[in-house]
BAFI-3210 file (N, C-alpha, C; in Angstrom, 3 decimals, decimal comma, padded with zeros to 6 digits):
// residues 310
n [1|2|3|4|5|6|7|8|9|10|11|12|13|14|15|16|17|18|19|20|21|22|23|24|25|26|27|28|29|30|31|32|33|34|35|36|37|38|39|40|41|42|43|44|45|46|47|48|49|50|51|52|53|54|55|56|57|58|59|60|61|62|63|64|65|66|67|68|69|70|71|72|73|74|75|76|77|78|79|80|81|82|83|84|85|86|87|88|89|90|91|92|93|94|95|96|97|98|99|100|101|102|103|104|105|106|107|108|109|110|111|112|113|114|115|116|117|118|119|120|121|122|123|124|125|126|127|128|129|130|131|132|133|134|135|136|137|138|139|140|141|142|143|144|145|146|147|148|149|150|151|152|153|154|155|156|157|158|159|160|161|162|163|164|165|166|167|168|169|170|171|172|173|174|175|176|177|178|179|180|181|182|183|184|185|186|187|188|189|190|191|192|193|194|195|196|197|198|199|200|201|202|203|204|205|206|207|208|209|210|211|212|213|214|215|216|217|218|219|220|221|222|223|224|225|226|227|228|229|230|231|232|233|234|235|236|237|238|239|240|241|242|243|244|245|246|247|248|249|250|251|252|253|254|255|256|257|258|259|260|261|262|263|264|265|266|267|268|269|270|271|272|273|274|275|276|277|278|279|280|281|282|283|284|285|286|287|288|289|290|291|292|293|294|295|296|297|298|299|300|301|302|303|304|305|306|307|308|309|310]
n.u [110,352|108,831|109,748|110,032|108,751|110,685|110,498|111,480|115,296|117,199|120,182|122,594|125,462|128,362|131,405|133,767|133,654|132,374|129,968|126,354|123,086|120,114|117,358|113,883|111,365|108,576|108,974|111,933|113,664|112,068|112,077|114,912|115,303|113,878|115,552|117,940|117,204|116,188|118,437|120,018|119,229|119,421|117,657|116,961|114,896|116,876|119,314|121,643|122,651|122,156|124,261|126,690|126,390|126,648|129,245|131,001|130,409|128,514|129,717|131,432|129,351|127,409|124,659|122,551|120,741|120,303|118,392|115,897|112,039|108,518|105,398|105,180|103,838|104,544|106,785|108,576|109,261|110,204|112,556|113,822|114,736|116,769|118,669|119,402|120,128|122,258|123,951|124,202|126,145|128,523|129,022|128,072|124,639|123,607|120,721|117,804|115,958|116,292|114,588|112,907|110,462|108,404|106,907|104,403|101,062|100,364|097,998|097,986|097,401|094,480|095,666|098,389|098,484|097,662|099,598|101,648|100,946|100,984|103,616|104,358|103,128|103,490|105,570|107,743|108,090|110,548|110,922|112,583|112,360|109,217|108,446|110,154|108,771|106,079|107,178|106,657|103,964|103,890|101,684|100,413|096,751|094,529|092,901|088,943|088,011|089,734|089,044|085,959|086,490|087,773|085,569|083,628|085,033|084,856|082,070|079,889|082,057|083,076|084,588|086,422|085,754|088,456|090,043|089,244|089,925|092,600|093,017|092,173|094,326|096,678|096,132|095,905|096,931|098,072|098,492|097,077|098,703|098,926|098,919|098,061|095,348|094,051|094,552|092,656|090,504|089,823|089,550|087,094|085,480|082,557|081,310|078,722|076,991|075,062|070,982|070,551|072,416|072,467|070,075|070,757|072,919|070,991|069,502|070,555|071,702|068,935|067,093|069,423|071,692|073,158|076,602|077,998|076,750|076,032|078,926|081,383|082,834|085,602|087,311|089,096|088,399|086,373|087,097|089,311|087,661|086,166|087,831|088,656|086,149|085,913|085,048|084,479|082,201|078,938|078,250|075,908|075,237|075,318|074,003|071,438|070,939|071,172|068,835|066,928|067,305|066,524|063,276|060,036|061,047|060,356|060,264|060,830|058,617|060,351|063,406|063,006|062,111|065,338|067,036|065,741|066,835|069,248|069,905|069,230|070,008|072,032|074,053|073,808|076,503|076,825|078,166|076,933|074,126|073,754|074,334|072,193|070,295|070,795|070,815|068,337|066,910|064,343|063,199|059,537|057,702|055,637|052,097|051,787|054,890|054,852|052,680|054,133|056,588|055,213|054,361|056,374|057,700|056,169|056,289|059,001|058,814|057,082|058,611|061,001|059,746|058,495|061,106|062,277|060,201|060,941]
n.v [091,688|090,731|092,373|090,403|091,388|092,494|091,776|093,412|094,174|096,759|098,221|101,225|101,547|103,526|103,768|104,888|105,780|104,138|104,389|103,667|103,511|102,122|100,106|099,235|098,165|097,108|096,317|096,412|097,112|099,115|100,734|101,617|102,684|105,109|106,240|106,351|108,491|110,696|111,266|111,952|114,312|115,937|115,910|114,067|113,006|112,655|114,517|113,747|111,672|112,853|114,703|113,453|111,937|114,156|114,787|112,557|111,360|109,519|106,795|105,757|104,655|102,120|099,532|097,081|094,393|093,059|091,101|089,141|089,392|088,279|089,624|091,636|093,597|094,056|091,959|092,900|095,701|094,783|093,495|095,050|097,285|095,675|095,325|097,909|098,915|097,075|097,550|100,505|100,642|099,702|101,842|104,955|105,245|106,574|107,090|108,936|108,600|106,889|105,215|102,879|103,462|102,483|103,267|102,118|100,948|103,546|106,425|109,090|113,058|114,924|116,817|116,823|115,617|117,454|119,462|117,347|116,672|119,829|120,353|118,415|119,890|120,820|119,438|117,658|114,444|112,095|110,411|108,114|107,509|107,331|105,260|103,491|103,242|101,727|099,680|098,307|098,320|096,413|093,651|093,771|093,531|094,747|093,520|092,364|093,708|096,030|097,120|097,910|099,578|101,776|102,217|102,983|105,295|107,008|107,765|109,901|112,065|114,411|115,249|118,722|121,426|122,585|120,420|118,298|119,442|119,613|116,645|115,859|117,581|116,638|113,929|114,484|113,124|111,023|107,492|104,202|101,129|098,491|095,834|097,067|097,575|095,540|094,084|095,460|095,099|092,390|092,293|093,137|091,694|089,498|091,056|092,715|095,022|095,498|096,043|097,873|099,654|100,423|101,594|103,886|105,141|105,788|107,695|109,617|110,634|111,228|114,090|115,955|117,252|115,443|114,731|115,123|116,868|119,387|119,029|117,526|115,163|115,655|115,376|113,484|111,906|110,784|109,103|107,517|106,007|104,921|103,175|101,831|100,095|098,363|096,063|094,805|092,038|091,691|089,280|087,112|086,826|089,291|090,871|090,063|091,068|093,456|094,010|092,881|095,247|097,325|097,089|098,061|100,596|103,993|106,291|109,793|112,447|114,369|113,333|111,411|113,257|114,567|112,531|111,900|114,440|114,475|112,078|113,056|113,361|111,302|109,134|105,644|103,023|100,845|098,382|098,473|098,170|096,096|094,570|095,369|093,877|091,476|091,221|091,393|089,552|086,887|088,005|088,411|091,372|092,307|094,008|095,829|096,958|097,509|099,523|101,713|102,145|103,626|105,595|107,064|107,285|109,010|111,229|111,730|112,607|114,907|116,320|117,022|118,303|120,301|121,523|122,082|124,173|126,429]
n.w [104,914|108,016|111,075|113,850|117,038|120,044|123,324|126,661|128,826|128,002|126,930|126,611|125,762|126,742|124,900|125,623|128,368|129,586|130,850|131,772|130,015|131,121|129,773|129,247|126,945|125,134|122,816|121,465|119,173|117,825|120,149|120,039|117,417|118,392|119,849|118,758|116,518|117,980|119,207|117,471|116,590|118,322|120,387|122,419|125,541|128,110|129,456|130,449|128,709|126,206|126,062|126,323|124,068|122,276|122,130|122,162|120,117|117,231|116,853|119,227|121,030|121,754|121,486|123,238|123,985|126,757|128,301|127,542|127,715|128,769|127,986|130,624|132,730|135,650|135,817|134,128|134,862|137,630|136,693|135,203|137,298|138,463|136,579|136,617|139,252|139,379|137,716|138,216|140,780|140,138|138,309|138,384|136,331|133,319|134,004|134,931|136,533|140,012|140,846|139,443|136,967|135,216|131,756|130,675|130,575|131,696|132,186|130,618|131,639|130,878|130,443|130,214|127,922|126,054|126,178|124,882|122,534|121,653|121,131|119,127|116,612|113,887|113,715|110,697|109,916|108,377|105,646|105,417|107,918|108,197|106,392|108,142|109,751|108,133|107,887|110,422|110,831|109,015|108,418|111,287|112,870|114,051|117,421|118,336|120,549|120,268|118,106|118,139|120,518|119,580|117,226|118,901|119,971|117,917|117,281|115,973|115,132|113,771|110,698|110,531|107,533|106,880|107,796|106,054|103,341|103,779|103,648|101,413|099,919|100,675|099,556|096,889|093,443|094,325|094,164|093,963|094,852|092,339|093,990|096,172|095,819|094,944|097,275|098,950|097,551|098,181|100,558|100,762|099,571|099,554|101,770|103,595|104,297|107,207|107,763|109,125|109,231|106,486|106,209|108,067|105,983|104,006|105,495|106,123|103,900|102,752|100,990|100,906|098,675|095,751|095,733|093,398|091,980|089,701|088,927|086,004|084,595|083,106|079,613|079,474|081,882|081,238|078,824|079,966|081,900|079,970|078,970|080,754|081,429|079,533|077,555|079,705|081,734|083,292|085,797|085,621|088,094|089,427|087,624|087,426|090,445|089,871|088,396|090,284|092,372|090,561|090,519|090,789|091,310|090,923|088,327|088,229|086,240|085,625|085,711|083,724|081,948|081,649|081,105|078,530|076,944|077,477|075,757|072,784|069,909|069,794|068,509|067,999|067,514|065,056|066,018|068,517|068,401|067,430|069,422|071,084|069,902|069,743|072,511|072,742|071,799|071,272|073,917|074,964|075,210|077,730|077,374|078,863|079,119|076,527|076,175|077,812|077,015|074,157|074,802|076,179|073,191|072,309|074,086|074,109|070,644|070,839|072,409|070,623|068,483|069,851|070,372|067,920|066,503|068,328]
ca.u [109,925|108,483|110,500|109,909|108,835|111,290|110,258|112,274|115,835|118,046|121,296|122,947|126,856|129,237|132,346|134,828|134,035|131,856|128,411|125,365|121,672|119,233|116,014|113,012|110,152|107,913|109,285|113,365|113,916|111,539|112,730|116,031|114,762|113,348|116,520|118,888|116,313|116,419|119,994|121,162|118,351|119,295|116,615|116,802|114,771|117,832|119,906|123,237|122,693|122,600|125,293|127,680|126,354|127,176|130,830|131,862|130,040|127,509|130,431|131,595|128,230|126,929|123,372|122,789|119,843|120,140|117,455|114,318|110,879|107,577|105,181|104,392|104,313|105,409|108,357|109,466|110,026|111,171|114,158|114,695|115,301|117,443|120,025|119,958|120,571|123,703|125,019|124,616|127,040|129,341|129,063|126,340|123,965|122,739|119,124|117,484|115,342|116,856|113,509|112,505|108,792|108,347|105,502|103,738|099,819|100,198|097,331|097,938|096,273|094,045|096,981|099,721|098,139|097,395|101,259|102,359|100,288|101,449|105,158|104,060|102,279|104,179|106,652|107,065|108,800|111,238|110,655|112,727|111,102|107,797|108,921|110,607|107,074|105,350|107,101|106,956|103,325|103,313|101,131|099,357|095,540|093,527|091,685|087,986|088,143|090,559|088,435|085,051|086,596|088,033|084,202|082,730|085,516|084,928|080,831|079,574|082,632|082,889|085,801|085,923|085,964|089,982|090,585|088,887|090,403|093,735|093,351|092,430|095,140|097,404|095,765|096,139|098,563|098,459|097,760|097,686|099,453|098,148|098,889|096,872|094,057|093,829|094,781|091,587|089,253|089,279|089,297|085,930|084,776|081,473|080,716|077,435|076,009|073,426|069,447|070,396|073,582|071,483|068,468|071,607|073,392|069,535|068,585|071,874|071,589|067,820|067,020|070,912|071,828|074,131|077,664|078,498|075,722|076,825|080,186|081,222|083,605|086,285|086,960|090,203|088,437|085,503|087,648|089,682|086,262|085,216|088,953|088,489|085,103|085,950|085,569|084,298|080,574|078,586|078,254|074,566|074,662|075,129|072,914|070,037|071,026|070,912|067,494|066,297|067,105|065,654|062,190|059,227|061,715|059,447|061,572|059,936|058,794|061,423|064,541|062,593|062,687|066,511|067,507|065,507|067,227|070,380|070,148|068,765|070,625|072,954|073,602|074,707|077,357|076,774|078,321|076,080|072,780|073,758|074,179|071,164|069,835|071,358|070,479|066,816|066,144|063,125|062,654|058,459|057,378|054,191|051,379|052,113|055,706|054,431|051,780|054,715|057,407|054,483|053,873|057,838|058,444|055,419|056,621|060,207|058,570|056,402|059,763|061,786|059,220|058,684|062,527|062,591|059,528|061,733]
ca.v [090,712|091,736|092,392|090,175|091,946|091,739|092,775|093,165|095,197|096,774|099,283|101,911|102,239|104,702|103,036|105,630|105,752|102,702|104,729|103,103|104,015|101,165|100,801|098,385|098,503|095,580|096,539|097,360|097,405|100,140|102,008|102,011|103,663|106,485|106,445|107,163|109,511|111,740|111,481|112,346|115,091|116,674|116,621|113,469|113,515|112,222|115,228|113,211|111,273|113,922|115,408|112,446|111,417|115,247|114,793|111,631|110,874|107,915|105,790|105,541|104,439|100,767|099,072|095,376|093,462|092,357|090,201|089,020|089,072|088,344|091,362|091,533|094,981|093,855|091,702|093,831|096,776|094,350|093,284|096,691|097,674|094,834|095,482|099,344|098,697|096,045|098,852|101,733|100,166|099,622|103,366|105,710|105,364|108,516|107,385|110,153|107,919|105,796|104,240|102,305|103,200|102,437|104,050|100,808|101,165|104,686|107,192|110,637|113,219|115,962|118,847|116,621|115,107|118,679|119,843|116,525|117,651|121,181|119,739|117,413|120,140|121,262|118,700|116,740|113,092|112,381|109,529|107,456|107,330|106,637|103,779|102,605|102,985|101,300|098,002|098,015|098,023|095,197|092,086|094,378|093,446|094,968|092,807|093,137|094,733|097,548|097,813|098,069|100,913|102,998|102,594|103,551|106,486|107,934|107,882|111,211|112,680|114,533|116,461|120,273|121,300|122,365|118,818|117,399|120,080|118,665|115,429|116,371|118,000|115,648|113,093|114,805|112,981|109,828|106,431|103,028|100,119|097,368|095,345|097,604|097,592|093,951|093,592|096,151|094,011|090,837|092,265|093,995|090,753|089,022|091,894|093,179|095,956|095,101|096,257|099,079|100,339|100,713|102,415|104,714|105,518|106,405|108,270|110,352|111,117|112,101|115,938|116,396|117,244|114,505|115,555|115,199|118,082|120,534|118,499|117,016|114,794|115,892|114,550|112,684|111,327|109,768|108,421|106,713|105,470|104,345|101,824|100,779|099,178|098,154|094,329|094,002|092,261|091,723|087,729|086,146|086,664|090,841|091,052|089,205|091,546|094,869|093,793|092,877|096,445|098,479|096,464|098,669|101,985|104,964|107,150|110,846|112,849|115,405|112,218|110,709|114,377|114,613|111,422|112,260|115,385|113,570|111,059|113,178|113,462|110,619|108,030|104,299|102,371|099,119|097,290|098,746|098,105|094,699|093,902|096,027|093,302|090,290|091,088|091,114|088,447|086,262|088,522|089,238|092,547|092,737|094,673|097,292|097,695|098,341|101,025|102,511|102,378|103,752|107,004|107,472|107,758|110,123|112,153|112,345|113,439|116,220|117,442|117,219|119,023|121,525|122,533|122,723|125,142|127,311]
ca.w [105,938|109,279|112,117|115,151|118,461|121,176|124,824|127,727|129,055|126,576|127,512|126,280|127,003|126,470|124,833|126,249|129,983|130,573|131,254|130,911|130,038|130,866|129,613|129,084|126,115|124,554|120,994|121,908|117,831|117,510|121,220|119,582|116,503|118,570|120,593|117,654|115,612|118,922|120,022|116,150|116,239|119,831|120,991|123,403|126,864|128,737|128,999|130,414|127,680|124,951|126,415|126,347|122,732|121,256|122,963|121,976|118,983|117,319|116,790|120,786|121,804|121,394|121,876|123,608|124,185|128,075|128,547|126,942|128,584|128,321|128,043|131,637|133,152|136,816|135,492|133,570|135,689|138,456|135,913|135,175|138,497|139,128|135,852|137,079|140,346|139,269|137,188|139,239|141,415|139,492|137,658|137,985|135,409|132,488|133,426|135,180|137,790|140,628|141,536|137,979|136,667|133,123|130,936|130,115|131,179|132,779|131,506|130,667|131,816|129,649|130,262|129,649|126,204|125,232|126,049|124,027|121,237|121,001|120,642|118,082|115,916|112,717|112,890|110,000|109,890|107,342|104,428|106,156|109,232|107,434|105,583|109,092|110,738|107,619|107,932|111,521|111,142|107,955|109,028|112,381|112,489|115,745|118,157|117,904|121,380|119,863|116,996|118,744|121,226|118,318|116,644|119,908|120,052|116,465|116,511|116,305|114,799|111,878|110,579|110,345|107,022|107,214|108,037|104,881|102,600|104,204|103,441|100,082|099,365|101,001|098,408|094,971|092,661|094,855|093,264|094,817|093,716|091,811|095,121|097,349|094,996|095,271|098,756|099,390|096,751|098,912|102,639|100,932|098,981|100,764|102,787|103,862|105,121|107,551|107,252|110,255|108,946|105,132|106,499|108,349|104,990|103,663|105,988|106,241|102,433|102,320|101,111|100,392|097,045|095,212|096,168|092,060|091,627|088,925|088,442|085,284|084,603|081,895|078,819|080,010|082,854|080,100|078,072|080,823|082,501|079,222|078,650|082,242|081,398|077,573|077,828|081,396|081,455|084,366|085,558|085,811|089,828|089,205|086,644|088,788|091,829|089,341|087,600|091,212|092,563|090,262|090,260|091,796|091,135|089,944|087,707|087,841|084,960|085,459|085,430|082,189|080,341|081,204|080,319|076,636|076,353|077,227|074,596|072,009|068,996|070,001|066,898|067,995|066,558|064,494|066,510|070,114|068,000|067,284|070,875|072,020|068,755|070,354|073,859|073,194|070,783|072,633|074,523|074,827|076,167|078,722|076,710|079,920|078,823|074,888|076,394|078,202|075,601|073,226|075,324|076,062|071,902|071,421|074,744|073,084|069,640|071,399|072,959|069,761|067,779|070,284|070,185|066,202|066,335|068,765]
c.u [109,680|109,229|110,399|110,155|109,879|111,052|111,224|113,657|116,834|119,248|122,146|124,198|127,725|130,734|133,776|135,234|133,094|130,532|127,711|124,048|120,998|117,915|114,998|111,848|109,996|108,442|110,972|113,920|113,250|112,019|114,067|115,984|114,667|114,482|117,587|118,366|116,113|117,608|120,236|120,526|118,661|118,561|115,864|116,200|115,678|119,098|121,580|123,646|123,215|123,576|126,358|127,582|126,765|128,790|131,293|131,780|129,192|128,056|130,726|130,234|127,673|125,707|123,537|121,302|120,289|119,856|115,953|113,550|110,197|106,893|104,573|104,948|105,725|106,817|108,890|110,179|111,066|112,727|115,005|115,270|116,545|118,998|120,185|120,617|122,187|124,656|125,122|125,613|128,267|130,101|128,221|126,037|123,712|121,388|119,195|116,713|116,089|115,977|113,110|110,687|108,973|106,725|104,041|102,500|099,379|099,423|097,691|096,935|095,894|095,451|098,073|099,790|098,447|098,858|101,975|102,109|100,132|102,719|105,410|103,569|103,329|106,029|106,403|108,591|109,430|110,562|111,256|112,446|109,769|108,164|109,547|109,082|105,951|105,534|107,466|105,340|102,659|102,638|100,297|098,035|095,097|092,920|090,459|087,655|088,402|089,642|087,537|084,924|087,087|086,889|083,724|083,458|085,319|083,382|080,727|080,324|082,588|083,965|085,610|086,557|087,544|090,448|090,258|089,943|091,715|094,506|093,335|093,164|096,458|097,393|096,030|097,790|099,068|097,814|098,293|098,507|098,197|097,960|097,942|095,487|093,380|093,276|092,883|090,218|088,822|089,044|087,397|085,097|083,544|081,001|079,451|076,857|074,725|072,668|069,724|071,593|073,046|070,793|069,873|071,923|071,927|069,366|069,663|071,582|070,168|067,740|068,026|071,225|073,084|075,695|078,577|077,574|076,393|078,518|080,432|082,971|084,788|086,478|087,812|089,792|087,306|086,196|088,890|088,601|085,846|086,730|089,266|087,637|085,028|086,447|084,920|082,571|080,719|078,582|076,529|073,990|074,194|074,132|071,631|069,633|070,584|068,929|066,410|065,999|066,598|064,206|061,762|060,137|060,586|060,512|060,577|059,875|059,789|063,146|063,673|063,020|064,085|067,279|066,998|066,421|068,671|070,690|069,808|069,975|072,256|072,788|074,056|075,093|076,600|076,548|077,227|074,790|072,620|074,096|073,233|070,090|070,048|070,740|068,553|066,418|065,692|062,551|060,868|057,878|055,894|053,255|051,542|052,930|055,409|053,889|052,817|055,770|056,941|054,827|055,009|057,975|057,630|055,956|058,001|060,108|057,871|057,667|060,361|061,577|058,757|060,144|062,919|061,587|060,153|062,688]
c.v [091,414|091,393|091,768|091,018|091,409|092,645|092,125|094,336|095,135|097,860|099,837|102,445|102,698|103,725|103,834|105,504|104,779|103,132|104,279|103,368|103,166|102,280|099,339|098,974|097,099|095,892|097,465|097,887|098,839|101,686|102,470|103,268|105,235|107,104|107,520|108,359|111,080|112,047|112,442|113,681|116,393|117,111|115,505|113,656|113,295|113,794|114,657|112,530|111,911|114,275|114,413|112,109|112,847|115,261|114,040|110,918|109,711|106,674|104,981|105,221|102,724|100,215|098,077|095,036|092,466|090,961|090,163|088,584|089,046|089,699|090,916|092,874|094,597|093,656|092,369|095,260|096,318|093,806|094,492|097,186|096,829|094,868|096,978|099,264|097,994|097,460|100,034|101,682|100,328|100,792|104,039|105,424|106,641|108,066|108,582|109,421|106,605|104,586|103,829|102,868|103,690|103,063|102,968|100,620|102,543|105,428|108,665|111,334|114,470|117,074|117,954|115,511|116,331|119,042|118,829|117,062|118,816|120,699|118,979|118,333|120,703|120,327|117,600|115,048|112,892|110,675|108,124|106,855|106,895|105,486|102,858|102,029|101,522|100,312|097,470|097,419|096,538|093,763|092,985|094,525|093,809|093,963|093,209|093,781|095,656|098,191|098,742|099,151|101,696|103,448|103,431|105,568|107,577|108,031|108,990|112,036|113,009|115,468|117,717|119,986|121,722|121,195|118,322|118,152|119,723|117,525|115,238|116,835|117,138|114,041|112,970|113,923|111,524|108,679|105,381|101,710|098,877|096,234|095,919|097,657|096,264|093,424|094,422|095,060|093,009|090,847|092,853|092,372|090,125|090,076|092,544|094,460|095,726|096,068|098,302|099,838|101,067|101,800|104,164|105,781|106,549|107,400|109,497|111,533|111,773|113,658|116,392|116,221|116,205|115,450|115,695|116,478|119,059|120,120|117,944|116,583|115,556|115,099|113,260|111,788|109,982|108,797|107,397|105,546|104,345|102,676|101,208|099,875|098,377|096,583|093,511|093,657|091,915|089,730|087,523|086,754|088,454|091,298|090,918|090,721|093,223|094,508|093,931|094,592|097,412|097,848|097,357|100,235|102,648|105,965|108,413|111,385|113,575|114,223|111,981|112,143|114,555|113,625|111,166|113,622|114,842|112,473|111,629|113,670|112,587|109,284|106,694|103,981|101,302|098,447|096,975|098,557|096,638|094,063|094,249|094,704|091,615|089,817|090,760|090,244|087,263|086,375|088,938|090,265|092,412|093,709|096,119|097,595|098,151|099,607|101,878|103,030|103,603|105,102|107,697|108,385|109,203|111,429|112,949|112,980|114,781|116,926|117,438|118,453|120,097|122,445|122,870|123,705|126,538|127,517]
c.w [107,275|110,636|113,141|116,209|119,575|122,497|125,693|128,258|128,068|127,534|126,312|126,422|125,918|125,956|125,596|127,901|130,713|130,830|130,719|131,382|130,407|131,245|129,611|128,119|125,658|123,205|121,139|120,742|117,483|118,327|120,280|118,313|116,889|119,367|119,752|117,232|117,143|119,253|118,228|116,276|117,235|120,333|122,004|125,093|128,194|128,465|128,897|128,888|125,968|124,863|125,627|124,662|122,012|121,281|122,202|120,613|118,863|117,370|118,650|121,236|121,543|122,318|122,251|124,140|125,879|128,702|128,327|127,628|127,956|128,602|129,400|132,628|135,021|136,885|134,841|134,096|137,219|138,005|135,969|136,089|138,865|138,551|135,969|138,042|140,087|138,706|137,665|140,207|141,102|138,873|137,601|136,649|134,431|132,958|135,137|136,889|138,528|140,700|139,962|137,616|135,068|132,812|130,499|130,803|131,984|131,514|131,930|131,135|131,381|129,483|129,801|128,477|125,648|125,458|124,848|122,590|120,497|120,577|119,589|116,986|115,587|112,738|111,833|109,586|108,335|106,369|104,716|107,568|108,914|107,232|107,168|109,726|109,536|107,876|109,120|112,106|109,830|108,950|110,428|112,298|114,273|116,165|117,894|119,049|120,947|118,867|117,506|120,065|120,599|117,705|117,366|119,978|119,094|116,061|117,226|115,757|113,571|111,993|109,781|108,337|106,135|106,572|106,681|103,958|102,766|103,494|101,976|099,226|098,873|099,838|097,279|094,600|093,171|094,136|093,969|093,617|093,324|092,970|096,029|096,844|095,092|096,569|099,501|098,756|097,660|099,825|102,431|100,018|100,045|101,045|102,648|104,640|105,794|107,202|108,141|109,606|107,383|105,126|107,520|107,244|104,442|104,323|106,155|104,651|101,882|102,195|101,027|098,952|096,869|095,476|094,438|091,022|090,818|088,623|087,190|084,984|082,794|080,953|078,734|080,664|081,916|079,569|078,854|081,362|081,487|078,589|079,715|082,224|080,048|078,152|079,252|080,892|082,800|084,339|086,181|087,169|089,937|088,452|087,231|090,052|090,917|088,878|089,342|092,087|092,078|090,044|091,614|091,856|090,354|089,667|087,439|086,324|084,705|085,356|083,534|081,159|080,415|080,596|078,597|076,602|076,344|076,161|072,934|070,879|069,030|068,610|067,606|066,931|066,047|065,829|068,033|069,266|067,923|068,096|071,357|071,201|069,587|071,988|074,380|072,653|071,737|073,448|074,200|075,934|076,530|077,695|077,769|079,403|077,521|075,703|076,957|077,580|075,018|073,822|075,817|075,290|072,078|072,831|074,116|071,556|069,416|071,539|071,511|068,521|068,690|070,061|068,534|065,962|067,330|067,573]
res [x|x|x|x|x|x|x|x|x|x|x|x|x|x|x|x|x|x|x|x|x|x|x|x|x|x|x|x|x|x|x|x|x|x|x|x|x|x|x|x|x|x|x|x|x|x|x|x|x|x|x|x|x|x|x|x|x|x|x|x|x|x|x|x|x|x|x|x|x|x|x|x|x|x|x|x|x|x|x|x|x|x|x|x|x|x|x|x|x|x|x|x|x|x|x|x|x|x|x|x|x|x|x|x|x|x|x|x|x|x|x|x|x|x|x|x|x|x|x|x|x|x|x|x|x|x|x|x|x|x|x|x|x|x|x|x|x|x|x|x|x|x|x|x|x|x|x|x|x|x|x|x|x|x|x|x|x|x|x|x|x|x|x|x|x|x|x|x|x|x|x|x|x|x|x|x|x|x|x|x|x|x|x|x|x|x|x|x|x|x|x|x|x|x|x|x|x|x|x|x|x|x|x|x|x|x|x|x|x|x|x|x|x|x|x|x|x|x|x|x|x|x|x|x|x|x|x|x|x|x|x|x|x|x|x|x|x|x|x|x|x|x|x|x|x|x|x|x|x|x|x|x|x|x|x|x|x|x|x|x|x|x|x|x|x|x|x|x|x|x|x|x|x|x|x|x|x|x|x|x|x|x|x|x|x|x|x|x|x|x|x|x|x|x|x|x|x|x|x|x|x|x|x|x|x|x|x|x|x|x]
***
């Protein structure tokens, strides 16, 4: 079940000598997360803090929920200030700043992304931590603002080829669930590719060799392929939409002779003759498709009898 967001001030006190951390985040379930996962780790940006938590231990320490806000940057740092201030009084604080300024809308800037991002490179998050993150983001759908500035951010990009080989790697051996397979089916059901996004794809792919070029599937992968489709037919509306797409297709001579050399010396079953038998009955052929049929066979009996005189 998914966690309800809670924003607003949270604290951090010392059960031994009364010290206390305050803090403020729109997600205090998650701050906490990153709180612990650094303190246990030592590698907290609070050094008093660290300090006090290697000393005394995880037990002596206890979390609390303050006071709940709405997400509103102002109020929220004016609270903050207000339950620091109460408790500084009382006992100095571990936080590090007297004057309150929370992180909440402040932009980095290029040098101190690129520093974050060296510190971040070759660590790797544990399994538990994943799984915390996954169902932190269950049910999270972007605005179409967020979307529509991520699109804008990612056109033009392409990843080195490293990066792909990466992800590739990162991939092997992975399989989704019968749930995610689903869950993917229906967010993709309906959908359209407009006329501009089409003529994109096209025009992307012209004069590039097929990326399955010289590949061939194994015999494992056939025979999988072939008990994935065992039973499936097409429905009326697909059928329509396939027949419609290839109408006005010119198939060269060089496709027509591989597709005969590909079929040649192939036997059908019974049972595939007596559907190829079934499927056409009433069917009448155009006197064009006879003449073209006609000049097919005798092309495939030229080739056949050329390769037995070799």
């Amino acid at each position: 079940m998914k966690q309800e967001k809670i924003c607003g001030i949270y604290k951090i006190t010392n059960l031994v000598n009364n010290k206390i951390y305050i803090e403020s985040s729109i997600n205090i379930k998650k701050r906490w997360d990153h709180h612990l996962e650094d303190l246990n780790k030592n590698k907290h940006s609070n050094r008093y803090l660290q300090r006090s938590w290697n000393k005394y231990g995880k037990e002596n320490f206890k979390f609390q929920i303050i006071e709940e806000l709405e997400k509103d940057k102002v109020l929220i740092q004016h609270r903050e200030q207000f339950w620091f201030d109460y408790h500084n009084k009382i006992k100095p604080c571990y936080n590090l700043r007297i004057i309150v300024k929370n992180n909440l809308g402040i932009k980095r800037s290029e040098e101190s992304k690129k520093n974050m991002s060296e510190t971040m490179k070759g660590k790797i998050k544990s399994k538990e931590s994943i799984e915390k993150w996954k169902k932190s983001r269950e049910g999270f759908k972007h605005s179409e603002e967020t979307k529509e500035k991520l699109r804008q951010a990612n056109l033009g990009k392409r990843h080195s080829k490293e990066a792909i080989e990466k992800c590739r790697q990162a991939s092997k051996g992975r399989k989704h669930s019968k749930e995610s397979i689903e869950k993917w089916r229906q967010a993709r059901l309906g959908y359209k590719h407009s006329e501009e996004v089409k003529k994109k794809i096209s025009g992307s792919k012209k004069g590039k060799p097929s990326i399955f070029l010289g590949k061939k599937h194994s015999e494992e992968s056939k025979e999988k392929m072939s008990k994935a489709l065992k039973g499936k037919k097409h429905t009326k509306e697909t059928k329509e939409k396939i027949s419609k797409a290839g109408k006005g297709r010119i198939v060269t001579e060089e496709t027509r002779k591989k597709i005969g050399k590909s079929n040649l010396g192939k036997i059908r079953t019974e049972e595939t003759r007596e559907k190829i038998r079934q499927a056409n009955l009433g069917k009448i052929l155009s006197e064009e498709t006879k003449k073209k049929m006609s000049k097919a066979r005798k092309g495939v009996k030229m080739e056949m009898n050329s390769e037995k005189g070799k």
